[in-house]
C-alpha positions in Angstrom: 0.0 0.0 0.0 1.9 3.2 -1.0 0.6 6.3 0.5 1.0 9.8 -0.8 3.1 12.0 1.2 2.1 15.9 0.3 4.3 17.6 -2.4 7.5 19.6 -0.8 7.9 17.3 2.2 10.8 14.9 3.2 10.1 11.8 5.1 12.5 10.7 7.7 11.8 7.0 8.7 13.4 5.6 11.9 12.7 1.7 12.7 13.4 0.4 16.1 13.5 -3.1 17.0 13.1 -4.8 20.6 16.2 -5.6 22.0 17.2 -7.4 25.4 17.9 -3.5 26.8 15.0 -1.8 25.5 14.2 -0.3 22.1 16.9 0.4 19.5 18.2 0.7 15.6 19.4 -2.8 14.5 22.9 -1.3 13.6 23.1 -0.1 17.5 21.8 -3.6 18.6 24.3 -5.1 16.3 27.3 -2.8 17.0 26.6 -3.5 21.0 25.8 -6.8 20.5 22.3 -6.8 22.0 19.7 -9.4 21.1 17.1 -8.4 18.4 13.7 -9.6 19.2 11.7 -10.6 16.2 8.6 -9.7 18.6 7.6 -6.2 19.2 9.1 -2.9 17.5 8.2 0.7 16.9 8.3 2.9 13.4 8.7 6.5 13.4 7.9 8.6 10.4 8.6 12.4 10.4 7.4 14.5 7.8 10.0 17.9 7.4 10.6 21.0 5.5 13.6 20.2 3.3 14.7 24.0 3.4 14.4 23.8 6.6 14.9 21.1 8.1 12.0 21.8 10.6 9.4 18.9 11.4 6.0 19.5 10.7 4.7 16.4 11.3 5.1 12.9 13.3 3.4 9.5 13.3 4.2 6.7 15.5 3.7 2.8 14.9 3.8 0.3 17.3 3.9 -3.5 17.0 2.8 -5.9 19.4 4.7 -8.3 21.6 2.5 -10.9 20.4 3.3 -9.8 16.4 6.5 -10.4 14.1 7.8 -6.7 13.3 6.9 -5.7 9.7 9.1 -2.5 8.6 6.5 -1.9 5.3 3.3 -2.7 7.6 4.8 0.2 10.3 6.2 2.6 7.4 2.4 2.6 6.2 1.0 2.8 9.5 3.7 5.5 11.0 2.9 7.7 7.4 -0.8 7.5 7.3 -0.4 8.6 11.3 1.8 11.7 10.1 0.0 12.8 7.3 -3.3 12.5 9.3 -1.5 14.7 12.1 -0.8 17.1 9.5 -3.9 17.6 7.8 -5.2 18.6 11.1 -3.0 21.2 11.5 -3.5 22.9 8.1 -7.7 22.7 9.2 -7.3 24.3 12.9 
C-alpha cells in the first residue's frame, strides 16, 4: 500500500526493533551486540521541510509483543499517522 506524502515534504523514517535493553536501531543492537527480538518494534515517520529542516509532522507505529515486526506494515501505519496529524494542523 503506497501512501502519498504531500508535495515539498521529506520523510525521515526511523525503525526500532526490541532488543534485550530496551528499544533500538538494529545497527546499534548489532554494534553493541544486543539481542534483536523478532517480537515487538516501533516505526517513526517524520514529515519535514527540506529547506528547513523543521518537522511539521510525526506518526508513530507500534507493534505488538505478540506480532513479528513488519518494517512496510509500520512505514504505512507510522505515514498514514503523520499525514493525518498534518492535515489537522492545516484545518485548525
Amino acid at each position: 500500500m503506497n501512501i502519498r506524502v504531500p508535495e515539498g515534504l521529506e520523510v525521515r523514517i526511523s525503525h526500532l526493533r526490541l532488543t534485550d535493553v530496551g528499544f533500538n536501531t538494529k545497527a546499534a543492537a548489532k554494534e553493541h551486540g544486543y539481542t534483536l527480538s523478532p517480537k515487538g518494534g516501533m516505526t517513526v515517520v517524520r514529515l519535514c521541510d527540506p529547506a528547513t529542516g523543521e518537522m511539521r509532522a510525526t506518526g508513530i507505529a507500534i507493534c505488538s509483543l505478540h506480532d513479528n515486526y513488519n518494517r512496510r506494515l509500520g512505514r504505512t501505519i507510522a505515514t498514514g499517522r503523520a499525514i493525518k496529524e498534518l492535515s489537522m494542523e492545516l484545518t485548525s
